[in-house]
Predicted model as a PDB file, atoms N, CA, C, CB and O in Angstrom, pLDDT in the B-factor column:
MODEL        1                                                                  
ATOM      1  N   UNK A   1     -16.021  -8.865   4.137  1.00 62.00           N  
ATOM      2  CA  UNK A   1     -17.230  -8.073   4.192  1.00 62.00           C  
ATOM      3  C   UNK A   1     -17.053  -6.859   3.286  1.00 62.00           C  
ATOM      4  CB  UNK A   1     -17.556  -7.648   5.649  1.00 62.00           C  
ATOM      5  O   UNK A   1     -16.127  -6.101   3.575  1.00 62.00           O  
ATOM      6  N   UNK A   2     -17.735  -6.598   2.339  1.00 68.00           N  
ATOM      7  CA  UNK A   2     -17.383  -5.389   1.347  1.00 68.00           C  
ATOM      8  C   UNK A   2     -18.755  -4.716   1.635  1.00 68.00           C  
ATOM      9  CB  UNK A   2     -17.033  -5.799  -0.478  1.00 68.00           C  
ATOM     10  O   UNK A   2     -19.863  -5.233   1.779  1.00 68.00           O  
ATOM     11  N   UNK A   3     -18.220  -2.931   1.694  1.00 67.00           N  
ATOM     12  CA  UNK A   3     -19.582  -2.053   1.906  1.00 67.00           C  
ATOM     13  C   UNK A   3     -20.214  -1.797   0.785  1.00 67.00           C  
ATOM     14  CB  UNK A   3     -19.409  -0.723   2.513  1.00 67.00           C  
ATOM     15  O   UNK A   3     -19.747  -1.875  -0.352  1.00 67.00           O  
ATOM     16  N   UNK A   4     -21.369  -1.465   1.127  1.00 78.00           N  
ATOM     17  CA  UNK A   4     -22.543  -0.848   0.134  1.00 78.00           C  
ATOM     18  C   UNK A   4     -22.017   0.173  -1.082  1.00 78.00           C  
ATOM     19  CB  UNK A   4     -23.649   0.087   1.114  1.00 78.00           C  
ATOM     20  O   UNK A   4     -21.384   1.202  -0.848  1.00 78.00           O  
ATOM     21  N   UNK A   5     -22.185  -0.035  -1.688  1.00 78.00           N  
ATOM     22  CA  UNK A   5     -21.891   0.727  -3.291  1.00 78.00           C  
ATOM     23  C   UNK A   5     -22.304   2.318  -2.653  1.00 78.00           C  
ATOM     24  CB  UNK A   5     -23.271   0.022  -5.000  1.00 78.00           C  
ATOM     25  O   UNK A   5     -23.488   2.623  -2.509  1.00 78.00           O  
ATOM     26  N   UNK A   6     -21.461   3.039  -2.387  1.00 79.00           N  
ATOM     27  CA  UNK A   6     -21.152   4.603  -2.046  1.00 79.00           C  
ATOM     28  C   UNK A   6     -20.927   4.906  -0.663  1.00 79.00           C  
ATOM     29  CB  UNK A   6     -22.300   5.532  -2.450  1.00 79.00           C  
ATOM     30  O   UNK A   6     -20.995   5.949  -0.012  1.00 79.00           O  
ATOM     31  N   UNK A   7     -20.567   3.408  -0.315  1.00 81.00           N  
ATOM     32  CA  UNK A   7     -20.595   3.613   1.376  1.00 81.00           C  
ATOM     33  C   UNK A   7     -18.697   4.095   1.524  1.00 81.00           C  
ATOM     34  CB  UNK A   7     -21.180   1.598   2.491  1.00 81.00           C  
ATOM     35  O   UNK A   7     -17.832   3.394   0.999  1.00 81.00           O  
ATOM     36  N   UNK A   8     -18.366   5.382   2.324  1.00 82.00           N  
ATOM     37  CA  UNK A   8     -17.028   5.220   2.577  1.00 82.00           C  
ATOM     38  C   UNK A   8     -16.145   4.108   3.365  1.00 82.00           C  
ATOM     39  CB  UNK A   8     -16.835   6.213   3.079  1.00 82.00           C  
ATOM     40  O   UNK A   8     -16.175   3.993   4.590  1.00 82.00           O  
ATOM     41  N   UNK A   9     -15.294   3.244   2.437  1.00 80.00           N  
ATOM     42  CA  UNK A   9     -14.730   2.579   3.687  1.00 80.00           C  
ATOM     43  C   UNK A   9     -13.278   2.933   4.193  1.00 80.00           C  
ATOM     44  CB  UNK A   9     -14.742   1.119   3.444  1.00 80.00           C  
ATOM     45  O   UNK A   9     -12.255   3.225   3.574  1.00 80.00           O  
ATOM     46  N   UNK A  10     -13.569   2.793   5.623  1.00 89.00           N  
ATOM     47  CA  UNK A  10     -11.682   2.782   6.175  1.00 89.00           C  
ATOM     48  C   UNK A  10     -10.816   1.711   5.854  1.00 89.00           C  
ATOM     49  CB  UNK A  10     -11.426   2.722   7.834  1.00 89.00           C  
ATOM     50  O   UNK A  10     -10.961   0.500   6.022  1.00 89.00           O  
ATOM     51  N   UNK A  11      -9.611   2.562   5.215  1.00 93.00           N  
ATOM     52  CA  UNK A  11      -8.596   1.710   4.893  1.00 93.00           C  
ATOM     53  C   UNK A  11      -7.967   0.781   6.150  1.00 93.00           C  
ATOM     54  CB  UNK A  11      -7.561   2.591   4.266  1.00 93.00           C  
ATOM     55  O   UNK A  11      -7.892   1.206   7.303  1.00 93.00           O  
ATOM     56  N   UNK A  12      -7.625  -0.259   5.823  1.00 94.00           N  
ATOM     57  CA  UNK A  12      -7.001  -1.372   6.537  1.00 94.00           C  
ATOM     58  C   UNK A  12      -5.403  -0.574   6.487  1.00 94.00           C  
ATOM     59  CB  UNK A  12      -7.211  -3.119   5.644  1.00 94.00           C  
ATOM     60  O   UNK A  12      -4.748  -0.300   5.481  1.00 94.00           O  
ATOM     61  N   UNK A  13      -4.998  -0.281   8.179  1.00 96.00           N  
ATOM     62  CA  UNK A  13      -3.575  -0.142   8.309  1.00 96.00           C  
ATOM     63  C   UNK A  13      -3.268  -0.976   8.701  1.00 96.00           C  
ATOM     64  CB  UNK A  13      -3.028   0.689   8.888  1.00 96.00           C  
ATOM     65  O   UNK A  13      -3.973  -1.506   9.560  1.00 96.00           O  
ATOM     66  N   UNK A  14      -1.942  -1.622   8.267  1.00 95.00           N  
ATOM     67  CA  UNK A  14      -0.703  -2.510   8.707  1.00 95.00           C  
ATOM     68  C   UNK A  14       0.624  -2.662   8.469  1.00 95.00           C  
ATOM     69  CB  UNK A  14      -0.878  -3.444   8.509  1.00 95.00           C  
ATOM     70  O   UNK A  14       1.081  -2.450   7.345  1.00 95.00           O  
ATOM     71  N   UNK A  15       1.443  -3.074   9.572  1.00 95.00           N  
ATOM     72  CA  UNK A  15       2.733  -3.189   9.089  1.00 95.00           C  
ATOM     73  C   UNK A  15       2.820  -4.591   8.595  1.00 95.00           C  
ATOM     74  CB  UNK A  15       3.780  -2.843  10.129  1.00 95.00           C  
ATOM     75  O   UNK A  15       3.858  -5.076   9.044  1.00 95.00           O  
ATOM     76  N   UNK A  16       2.037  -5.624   7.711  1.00 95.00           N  
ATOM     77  CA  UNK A  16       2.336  -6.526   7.682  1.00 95.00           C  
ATOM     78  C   UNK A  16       3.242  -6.162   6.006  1.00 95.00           C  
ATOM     79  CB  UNK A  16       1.129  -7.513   8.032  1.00 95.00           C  
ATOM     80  O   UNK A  16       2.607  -6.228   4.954  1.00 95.00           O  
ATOM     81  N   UNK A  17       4.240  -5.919   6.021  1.00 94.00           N  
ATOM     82  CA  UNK A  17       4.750  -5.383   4.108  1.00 94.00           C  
ATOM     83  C   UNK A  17       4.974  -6.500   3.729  1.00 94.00           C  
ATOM     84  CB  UNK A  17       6.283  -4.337   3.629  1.00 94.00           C  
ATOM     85  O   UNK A  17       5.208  -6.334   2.532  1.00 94.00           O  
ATOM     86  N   UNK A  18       5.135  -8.388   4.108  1.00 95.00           N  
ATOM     87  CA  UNK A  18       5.399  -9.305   3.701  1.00 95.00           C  
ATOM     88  C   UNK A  18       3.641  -9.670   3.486  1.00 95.00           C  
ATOM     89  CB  UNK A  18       6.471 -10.079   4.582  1.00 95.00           C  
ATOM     90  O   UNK A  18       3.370  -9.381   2.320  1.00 95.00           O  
ATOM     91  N   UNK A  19       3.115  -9.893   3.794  1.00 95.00           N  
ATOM     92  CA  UNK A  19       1.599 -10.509   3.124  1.00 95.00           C  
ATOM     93  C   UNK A  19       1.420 -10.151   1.587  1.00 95.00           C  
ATOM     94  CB  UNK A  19       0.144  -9.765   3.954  1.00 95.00           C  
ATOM     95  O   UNK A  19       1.237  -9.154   0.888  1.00 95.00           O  
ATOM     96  N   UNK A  20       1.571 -11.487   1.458  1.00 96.00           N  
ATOM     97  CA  UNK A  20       0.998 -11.662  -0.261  1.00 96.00           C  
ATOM     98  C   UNK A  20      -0.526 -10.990  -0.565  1.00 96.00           C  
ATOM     99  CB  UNK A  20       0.794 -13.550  -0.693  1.00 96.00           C  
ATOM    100  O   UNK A  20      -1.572 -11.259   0.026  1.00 96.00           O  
ATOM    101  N   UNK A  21      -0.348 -10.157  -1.528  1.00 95.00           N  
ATOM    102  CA  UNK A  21      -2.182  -9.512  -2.066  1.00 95.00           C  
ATOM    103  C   UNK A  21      -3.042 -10.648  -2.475  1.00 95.00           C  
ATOM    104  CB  UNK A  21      -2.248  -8.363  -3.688  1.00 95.00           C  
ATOM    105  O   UNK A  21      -2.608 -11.234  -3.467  1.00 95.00           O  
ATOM    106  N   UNK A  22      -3.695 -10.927  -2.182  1.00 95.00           N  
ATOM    107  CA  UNK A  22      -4.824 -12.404  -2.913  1.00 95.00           C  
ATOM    108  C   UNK A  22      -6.114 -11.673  -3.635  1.00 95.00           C  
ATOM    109  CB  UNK A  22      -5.701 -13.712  -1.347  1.00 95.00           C  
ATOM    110  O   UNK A  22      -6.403 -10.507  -3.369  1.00 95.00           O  
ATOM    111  N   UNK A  23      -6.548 -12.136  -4.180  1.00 94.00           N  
ATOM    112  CA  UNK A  23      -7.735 -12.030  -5.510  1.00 94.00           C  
ATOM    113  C   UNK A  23      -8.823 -10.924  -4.605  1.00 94.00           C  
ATOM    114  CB  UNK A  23      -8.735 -14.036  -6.056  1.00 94.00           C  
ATOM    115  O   UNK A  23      -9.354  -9.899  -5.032  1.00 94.00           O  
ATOM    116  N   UNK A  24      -8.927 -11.534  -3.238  1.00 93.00           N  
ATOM    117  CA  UNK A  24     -10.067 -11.037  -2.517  1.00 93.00           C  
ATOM    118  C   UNK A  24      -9.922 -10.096  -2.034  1.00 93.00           C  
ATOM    119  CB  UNK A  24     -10.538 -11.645  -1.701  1.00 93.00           C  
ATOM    120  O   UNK A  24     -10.807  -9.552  -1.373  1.00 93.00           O  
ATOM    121  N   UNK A  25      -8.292  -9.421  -2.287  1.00 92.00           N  
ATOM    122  CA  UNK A  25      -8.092  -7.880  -1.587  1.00 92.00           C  
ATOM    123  C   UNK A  25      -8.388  -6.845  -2.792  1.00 92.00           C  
ATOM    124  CB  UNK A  25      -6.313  -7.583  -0.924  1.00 92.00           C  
ATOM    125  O   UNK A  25      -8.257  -5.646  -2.548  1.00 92.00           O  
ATOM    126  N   UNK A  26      -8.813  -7.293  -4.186  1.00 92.00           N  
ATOM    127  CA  UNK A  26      -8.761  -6.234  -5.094  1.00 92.00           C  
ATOM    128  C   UNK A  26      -9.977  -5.552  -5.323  1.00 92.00           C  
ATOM    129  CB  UNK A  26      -8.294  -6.651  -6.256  1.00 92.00           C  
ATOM    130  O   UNK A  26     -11.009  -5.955  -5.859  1.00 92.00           O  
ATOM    131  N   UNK A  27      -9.608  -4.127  -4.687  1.00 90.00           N  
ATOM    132  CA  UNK A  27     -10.810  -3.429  -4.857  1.00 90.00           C  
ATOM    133  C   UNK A  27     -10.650  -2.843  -3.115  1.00 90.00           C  
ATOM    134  CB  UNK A  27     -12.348  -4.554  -5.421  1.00 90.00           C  
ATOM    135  O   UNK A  27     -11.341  -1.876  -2.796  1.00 90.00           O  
ATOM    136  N   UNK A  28     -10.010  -3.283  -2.391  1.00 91.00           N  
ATOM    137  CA  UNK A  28      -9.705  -2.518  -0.903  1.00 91.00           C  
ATOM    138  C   UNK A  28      -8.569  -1.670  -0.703  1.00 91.00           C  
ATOM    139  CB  UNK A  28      -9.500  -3.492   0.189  1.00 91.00           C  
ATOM    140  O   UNK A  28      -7.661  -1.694  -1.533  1.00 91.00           O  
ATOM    141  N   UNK A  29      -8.515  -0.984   0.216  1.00 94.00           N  
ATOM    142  CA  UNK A  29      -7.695  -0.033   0.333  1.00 94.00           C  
ATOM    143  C   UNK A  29      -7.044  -0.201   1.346  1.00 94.00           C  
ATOM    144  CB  UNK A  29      -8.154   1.038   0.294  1.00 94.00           C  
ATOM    145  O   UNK A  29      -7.641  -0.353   2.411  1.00 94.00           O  
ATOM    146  N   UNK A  30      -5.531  -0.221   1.287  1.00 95.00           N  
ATOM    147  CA  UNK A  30      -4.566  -0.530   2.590  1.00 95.00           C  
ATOM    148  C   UNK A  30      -3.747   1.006   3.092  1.00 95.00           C  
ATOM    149  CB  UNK A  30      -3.204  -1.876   2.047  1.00 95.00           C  
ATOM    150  O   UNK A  30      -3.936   2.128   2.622  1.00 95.00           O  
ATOM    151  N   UNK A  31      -3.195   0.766   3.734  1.00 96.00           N  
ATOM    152  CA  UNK A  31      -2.365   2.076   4.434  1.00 96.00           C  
ATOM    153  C   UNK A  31      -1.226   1.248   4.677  1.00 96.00           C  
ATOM    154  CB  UNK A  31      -3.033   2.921   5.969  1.00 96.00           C  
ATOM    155  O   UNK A  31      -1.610   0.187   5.171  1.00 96.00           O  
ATOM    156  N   UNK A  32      -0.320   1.278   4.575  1.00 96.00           N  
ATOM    157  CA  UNK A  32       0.751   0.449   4.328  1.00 96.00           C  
ATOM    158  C   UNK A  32       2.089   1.545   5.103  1.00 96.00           C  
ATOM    159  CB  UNK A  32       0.854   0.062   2.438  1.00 96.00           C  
ATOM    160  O   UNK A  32       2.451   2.666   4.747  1.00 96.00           O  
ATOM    161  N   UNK A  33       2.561   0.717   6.211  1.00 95.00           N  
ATOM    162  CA  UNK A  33       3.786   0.745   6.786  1.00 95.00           C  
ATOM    163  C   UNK A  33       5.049   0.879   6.271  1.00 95.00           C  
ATOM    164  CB  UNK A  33       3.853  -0.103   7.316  1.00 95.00           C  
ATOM    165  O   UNK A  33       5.449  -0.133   5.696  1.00 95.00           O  
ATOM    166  N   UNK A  34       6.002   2.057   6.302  1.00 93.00           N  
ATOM    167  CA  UNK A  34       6.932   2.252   5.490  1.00 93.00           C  
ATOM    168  C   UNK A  34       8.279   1.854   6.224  1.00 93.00           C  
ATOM    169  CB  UNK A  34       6.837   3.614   5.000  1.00 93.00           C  
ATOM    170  O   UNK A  34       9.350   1.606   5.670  1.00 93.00           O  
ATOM    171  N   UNK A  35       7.993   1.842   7.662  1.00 93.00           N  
ATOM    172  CA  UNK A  35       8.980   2.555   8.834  1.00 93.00           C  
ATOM    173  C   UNK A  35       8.904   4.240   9.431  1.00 93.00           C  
ATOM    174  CB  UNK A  35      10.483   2.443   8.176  1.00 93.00           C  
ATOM    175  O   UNK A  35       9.648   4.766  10.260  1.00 93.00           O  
ATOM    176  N   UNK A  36       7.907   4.757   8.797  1.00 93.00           N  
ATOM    177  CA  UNK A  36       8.553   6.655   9.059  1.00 93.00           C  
ATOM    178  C   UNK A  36       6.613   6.818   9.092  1.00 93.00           C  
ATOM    179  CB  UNK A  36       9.958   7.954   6.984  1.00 93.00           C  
ATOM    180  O   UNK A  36       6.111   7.240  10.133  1.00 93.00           O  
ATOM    181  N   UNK A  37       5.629   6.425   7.814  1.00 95.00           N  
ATOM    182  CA  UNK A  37       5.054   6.978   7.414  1.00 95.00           C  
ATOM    183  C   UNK A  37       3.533   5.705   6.908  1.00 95.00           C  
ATOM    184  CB  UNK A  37       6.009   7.795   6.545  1.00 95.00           C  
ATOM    185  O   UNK A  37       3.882   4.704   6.283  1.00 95.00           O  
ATOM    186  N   UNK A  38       2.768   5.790   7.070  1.00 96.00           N  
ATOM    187  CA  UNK A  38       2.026   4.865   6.290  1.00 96.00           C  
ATOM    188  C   UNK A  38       1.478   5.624   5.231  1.00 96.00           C  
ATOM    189  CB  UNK A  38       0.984   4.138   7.044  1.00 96.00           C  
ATOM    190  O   UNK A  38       1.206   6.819   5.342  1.00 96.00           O  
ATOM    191  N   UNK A  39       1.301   4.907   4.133  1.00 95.00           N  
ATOM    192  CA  UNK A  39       1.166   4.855   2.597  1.00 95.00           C  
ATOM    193  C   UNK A  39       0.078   4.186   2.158  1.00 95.00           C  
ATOM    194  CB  UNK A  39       2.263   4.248   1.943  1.00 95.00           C  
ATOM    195  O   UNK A  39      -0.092   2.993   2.409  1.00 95.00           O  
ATOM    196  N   UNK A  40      -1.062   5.177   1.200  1.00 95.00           N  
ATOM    197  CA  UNK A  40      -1.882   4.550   1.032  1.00 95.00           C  
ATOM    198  C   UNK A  40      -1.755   3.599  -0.503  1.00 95.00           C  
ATOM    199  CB  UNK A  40      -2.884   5.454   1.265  1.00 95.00           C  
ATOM    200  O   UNK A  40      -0.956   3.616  -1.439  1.00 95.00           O  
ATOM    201  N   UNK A  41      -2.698   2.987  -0.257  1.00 94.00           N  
ATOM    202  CA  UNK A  41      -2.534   2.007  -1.398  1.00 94.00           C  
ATOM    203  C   UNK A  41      -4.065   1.268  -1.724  1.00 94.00           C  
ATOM    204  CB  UNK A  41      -1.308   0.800  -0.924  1.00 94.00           C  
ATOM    205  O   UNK A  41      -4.743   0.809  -0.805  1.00 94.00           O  
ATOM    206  N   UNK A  42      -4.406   1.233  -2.828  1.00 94.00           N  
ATOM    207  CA  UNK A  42      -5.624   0.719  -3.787  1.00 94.00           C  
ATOM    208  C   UNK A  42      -5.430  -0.296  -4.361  1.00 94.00           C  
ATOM    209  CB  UNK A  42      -6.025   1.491  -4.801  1.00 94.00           C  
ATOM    210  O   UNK A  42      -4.755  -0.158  -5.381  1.00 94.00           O  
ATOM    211  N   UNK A  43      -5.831  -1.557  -4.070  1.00 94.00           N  
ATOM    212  CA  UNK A  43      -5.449  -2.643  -4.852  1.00 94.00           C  
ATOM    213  C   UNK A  43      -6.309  -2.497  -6.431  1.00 94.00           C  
ATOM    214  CB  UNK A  43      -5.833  -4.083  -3.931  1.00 94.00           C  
ATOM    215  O   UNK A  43      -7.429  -2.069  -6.709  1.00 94.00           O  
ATOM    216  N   UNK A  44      -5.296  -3.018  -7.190  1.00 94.00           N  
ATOM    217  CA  UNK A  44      -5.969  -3.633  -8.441  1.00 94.00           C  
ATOM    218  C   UNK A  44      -5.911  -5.170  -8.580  1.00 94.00           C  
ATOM    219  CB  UNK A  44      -5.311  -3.056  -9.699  1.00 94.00           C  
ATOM    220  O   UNK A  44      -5.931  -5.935  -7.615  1.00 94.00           O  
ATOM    221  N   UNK A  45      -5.837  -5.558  -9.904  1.00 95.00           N  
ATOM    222  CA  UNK A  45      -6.189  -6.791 -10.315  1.00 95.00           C  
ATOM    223  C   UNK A  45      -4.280  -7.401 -10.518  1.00 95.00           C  
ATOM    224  CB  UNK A  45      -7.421  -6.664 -11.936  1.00 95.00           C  
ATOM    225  O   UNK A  45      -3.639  -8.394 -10.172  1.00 95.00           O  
ATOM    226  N   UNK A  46      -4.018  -6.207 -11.219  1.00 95.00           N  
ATOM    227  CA  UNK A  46      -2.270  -6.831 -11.292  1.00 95.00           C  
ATOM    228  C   UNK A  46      -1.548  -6.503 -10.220  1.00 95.00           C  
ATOM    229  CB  UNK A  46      -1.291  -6.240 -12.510  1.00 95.00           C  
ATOM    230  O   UNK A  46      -0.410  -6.145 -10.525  1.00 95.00           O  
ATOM    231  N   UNK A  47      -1.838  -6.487  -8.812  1.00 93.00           N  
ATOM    232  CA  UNK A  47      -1.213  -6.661  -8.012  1.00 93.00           C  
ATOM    233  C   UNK A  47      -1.442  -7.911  -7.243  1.00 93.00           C  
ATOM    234  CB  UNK A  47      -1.238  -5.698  -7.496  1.00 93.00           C  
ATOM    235  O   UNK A  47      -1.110  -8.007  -6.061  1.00 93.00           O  
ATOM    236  N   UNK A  48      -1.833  -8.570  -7.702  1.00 95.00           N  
ATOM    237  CA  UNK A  48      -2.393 -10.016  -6.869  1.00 95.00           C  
ATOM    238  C   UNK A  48      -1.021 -10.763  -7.221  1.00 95.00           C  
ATOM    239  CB  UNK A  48      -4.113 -10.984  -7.606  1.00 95.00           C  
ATOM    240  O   UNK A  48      -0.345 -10.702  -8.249  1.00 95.00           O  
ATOM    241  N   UNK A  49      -0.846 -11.412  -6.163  1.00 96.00           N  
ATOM    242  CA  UNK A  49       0.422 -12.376  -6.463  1.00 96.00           C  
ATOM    243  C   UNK A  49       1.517 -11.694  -5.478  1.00 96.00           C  
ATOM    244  CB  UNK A  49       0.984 -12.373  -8.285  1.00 96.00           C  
ATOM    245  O   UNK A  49       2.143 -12.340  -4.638  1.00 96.00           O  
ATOM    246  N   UNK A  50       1.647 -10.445  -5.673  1.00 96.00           N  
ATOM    247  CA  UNK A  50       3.049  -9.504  -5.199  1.00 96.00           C  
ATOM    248  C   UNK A  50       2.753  -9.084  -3.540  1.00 96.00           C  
ATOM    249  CB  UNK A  50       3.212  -7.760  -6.333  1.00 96.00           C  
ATOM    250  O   UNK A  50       1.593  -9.059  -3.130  1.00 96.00           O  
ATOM    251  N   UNK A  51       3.640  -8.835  -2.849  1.00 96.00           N  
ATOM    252  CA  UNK A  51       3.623  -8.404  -1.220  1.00 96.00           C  
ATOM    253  C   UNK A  51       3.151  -6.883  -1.838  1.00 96.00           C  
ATOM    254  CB  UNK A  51       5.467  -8.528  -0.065  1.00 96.00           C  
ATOM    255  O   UNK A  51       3.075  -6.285  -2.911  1.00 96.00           O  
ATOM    256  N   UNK A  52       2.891  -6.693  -0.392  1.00 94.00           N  
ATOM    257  CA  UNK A  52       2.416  -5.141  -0.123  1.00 94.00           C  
ATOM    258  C   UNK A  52       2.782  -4.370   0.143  1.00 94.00           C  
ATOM    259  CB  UNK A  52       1.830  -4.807   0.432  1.00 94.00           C  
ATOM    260  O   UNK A  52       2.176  -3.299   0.122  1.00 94.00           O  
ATOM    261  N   UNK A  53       4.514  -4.590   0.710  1.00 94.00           N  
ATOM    262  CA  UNK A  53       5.684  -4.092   0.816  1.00 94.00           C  
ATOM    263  C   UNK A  53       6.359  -3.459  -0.588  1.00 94.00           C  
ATOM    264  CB  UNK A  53       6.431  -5.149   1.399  1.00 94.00           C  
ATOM    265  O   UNK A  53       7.246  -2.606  -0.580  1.00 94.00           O  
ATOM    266  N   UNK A  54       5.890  -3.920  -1.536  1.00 94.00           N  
ATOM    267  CA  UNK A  54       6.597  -3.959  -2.669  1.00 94.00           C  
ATOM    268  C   UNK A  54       5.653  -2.128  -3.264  1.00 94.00           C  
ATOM    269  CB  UNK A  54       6.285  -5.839  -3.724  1.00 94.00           C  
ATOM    270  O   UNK A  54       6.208  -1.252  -3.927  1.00 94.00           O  
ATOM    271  N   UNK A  55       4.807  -2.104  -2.958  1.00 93.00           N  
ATOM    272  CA  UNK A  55       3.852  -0.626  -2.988  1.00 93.00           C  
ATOM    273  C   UNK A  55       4.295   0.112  -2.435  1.00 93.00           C  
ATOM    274  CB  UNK A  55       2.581  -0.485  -2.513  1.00 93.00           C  
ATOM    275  O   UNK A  55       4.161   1.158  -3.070  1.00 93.00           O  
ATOM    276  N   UNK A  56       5.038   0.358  -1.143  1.00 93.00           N  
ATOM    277  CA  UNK A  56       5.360   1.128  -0.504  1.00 93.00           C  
ATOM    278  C   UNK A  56       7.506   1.028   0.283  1.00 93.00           C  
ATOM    279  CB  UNK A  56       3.992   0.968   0.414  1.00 93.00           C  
ATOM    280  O   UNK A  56       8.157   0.330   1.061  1.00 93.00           O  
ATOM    281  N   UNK A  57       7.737   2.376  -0.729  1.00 91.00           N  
ATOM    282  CA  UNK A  57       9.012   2.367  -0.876  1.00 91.00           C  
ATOM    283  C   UNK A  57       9.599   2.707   0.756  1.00 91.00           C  
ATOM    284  CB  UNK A  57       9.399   3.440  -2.098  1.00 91.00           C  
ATOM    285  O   UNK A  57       8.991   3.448   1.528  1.00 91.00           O  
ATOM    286  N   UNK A  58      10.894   2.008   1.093  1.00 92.00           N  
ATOM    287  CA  UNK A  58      11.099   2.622   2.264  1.00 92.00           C  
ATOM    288  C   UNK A  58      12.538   3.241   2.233  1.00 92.00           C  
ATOM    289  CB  UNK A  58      10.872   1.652   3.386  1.00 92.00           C  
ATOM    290  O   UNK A  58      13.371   3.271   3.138  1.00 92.00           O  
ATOM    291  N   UNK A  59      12.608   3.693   1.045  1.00 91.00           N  
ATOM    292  CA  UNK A  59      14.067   4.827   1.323  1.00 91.00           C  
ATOM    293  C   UNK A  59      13.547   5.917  -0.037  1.00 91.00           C  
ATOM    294  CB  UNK A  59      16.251   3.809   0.946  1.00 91.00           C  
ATOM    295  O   UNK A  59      12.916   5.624  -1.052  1.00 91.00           O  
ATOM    296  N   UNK A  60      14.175   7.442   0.484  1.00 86.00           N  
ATOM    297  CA  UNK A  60      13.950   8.106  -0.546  1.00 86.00           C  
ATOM    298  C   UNK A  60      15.161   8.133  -1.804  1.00 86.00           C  
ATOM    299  CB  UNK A  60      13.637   9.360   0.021  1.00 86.00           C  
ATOM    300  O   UNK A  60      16.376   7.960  -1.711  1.00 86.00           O  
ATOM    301  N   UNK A  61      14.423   8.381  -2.834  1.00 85.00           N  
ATOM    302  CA  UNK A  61      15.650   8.594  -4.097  1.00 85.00           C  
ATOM    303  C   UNK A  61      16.613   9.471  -3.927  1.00 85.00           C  
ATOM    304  CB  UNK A  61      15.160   9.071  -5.415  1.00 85.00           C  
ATOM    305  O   UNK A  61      16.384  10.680  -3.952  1.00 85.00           O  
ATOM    306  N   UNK A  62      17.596   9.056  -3.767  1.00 85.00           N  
ATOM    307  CA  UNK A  62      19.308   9.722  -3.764  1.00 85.00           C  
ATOM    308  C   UNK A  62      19.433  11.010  -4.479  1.00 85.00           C  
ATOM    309  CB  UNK A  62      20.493   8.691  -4.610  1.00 85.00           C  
ATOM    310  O   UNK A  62      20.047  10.951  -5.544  1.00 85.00           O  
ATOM    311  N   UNK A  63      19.013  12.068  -4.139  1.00 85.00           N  
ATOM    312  CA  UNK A  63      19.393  13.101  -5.435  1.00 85.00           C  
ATOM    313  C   UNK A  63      20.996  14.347  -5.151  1.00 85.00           C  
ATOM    314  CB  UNK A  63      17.630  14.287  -5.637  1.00 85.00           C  
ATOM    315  O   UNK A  63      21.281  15.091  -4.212  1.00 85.00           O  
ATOM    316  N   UNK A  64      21.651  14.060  -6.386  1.00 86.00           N  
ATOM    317  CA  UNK A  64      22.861  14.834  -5.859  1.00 86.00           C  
ATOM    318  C   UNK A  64      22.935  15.940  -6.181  1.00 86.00           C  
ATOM    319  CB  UNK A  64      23.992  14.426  -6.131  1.00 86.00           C  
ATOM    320  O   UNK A  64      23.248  16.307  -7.314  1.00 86.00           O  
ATOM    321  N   UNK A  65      22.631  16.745  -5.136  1.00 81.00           N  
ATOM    322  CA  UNK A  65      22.740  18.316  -4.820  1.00 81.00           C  
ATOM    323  C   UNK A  65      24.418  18.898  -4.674  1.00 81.00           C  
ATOM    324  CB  UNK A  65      21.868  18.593  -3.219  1.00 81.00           C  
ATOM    325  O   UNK A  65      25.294  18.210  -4.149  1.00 81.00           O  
ATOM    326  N   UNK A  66      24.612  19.997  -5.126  1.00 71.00           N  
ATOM    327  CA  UNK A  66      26.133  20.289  -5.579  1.00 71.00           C  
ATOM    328  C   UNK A  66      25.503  21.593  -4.018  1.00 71.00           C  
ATOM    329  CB  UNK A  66      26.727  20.968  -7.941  1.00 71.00           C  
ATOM    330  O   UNK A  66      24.427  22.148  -3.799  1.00 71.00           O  
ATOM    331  N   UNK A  67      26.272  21.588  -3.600  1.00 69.00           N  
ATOM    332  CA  UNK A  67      26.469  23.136  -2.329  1.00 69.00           C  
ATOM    333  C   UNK A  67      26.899  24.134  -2.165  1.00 69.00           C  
ATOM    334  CB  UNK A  67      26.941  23.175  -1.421  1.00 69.00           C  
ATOM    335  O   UNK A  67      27.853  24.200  -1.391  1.00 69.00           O  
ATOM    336  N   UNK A  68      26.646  24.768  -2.495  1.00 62.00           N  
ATOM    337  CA  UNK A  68      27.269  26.263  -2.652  1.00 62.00           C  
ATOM    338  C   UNK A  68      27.886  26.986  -1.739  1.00 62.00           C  
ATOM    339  CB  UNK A  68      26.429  27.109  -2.959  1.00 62.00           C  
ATOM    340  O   UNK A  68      28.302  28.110  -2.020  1.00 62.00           O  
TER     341      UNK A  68                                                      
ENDMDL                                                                          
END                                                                             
């Protein structure tokens, strides 16, 4: 079901991070399950094919801080 051209829609939350994106999700908006945090996410056209897990990172980048 897609809304009316200026209608706001609510994003779809889930922890599903293994579901494959298909043709018919591009153009919806997910909230995506990290473990900690959900993450929003906008499908396009080159994400079709790929999980939804793969959008939303679940560890932060390592940065090495020296301590004084």
């Amino acid at each position: 079901m897609r809304p009316a051209p200026g209608e706001r829609v609510k994003p779809i939350r889930t922890q599903a991070r293994s579901a494959t994106i298909l043709p018919s999700f591009v153009g919806l908006k997910f909230q995506i399950y990290n473990g900690k945090v959900y993450t929003d996410l906008e499908v396009t056209e080159e994400m079709v094919g790929h999980k939804l897990g793969e959008f939303s990172p679940t560890r932060k980048p390592f940065i090495w801080a020296r301590s004084k």
